[in-house]
N, C-alpha and C positions, 0 to 999 in steps of 0.2 A: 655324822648327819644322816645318812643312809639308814645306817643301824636302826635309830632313834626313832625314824619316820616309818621302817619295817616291823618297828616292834608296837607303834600307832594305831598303825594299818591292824595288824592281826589281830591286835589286843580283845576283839569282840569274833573272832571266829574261833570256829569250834573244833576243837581235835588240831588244831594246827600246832606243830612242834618246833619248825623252823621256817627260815623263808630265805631263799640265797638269789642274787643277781649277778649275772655272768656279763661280760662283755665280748663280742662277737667280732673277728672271725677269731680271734684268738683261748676263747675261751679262760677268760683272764675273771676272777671274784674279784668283783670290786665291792660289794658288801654282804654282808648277811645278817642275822638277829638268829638267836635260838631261845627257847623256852627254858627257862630257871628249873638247871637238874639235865638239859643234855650238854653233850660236848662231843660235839659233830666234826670233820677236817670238812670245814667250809671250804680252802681253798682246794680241796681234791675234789669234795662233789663239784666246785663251780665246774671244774675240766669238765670231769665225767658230764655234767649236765650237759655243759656245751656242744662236747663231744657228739651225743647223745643226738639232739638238732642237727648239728650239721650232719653226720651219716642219714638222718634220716629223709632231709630234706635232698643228697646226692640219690638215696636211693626212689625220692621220688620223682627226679628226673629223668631217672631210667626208664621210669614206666611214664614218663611222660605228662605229669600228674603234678607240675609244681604250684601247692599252695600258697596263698602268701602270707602265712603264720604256720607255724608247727606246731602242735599242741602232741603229748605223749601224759601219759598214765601207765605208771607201774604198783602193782599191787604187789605185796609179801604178806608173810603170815606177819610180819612184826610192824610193817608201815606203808602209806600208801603218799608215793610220790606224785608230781602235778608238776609237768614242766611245760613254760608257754611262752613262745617269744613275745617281747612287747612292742620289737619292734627290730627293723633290720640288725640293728647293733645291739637289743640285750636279752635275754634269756631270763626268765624269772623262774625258780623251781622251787615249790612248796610241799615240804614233808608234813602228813598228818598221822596219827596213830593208825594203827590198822580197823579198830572197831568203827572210825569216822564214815558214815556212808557216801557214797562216789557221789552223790548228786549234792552234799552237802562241801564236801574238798571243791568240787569243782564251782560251784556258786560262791565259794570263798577267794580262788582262785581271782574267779572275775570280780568280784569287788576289789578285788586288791590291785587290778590294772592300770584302768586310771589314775589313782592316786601314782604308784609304781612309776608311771610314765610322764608325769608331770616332775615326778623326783628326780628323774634321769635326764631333763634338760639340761641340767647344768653341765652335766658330763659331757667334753669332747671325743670324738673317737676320732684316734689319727691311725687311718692301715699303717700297718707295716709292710713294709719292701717284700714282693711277692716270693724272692728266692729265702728270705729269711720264714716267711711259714711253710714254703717246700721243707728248710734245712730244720725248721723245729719238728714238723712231720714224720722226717726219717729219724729225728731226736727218740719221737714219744713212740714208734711203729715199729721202728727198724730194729734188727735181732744185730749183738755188737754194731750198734749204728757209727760208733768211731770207726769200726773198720770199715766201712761202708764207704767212710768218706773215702779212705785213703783209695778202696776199690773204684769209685768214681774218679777220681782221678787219674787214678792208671788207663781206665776203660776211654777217660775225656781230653787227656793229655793237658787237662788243666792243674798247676801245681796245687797238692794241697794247701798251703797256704794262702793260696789265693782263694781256698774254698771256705776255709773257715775266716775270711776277712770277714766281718762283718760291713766295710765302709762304701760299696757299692762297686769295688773294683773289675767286677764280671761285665763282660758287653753283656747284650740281649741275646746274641745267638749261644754264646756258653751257659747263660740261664735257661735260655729251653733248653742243652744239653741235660744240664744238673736234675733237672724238673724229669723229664724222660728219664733220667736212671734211675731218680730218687721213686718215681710211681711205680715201676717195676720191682726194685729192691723190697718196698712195702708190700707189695702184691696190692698199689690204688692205685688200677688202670684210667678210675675217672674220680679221682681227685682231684679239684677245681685250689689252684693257691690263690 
């Protein structure tokens, strides 16, 4: 349905190649549509787009400067990317060719939001359990992130086992434990889970 309604949307803008939606905070593709002739890994750009937002949005807390949308533009010699939240829970990113001029991407962009966000009602967004996007964090961050685990545990005196439980089994003060190692281990002293 997604696909369908992204391929609607774009079918009258110009230069556009593809168009992806990410769901937040996990950076999860939940659809995309691409132009007849590419073959794109949707579900890695969705990460990378995701990705992409959230560092940008942490580094604008740093400076103190939190907007309430991210908007990001990357140009290459081969294509000009357009990523835009549409809203707290999704991330839209629209590749155009490279010849496409910016103010044309970007005007395509924004017609394509509202419809975009009217699409996305229907989707729920349920967080997930805070220590599970710490434990995917040091997943996607961490250098041998297995071993990591096993070093958090020795470091936390928490069994491994108990670290890779998915079922909730940590009190809260072992989670800020895990949370603290794990942000240091990545070297993300302000990594928000």
């Amino acid at each position: 349905m997604l696909k369908q309604s992204l391929r609607v949307i774009a079918s009258d803008i110009p230069g556009i190649t593809a168009a992806i939606v990410v769901a937040m905070p996990d950076c999860l593709h939940i659809g995309g549509w691409e132009k007849g002739g590419e073959s794109l890994p949707m579900e890695i750009l969705g990460t990378y787009f995701g990705d992409l937002v959230r560092s940008n949005r942490a580094a604008m807390r740093v400076l103190e400067a939190d907007p309430e949308q991210i908007s990001l533009t990357i140009e290459s010699l081969h294509r000009k990317v357009l990523i835009r939240e549409v809203s707290k829970d999704f991330v839209l990113g629209v590749v155009f060719t490279s010849e496409t001029p910016l103010g044309v991407a970007r005007m395509g962009v924004e017609r394509m939001v509202l419809p975009v966000t009217a699409e996305l009602k229907a989707f729920e967004i349920t967080e997930r359990p805070r220590i599970q996007r710490a434990m995917d964090h040091l997943m996607a961050y961490g250098a041998e992130a297995h071993v990591m685990i096993d070093r958090i545990a020795i470091q936390t005196g928490i069994p491994t086992m108990k670290l890779r439980d998915e079922s909730g089994t940590l009190t809260d003060s072992e989670i800020e434990m895990v949370i603290e190692k794990i942000k240091k281990l990545t070297n993300s002293p302000n990594a928000s889970f």
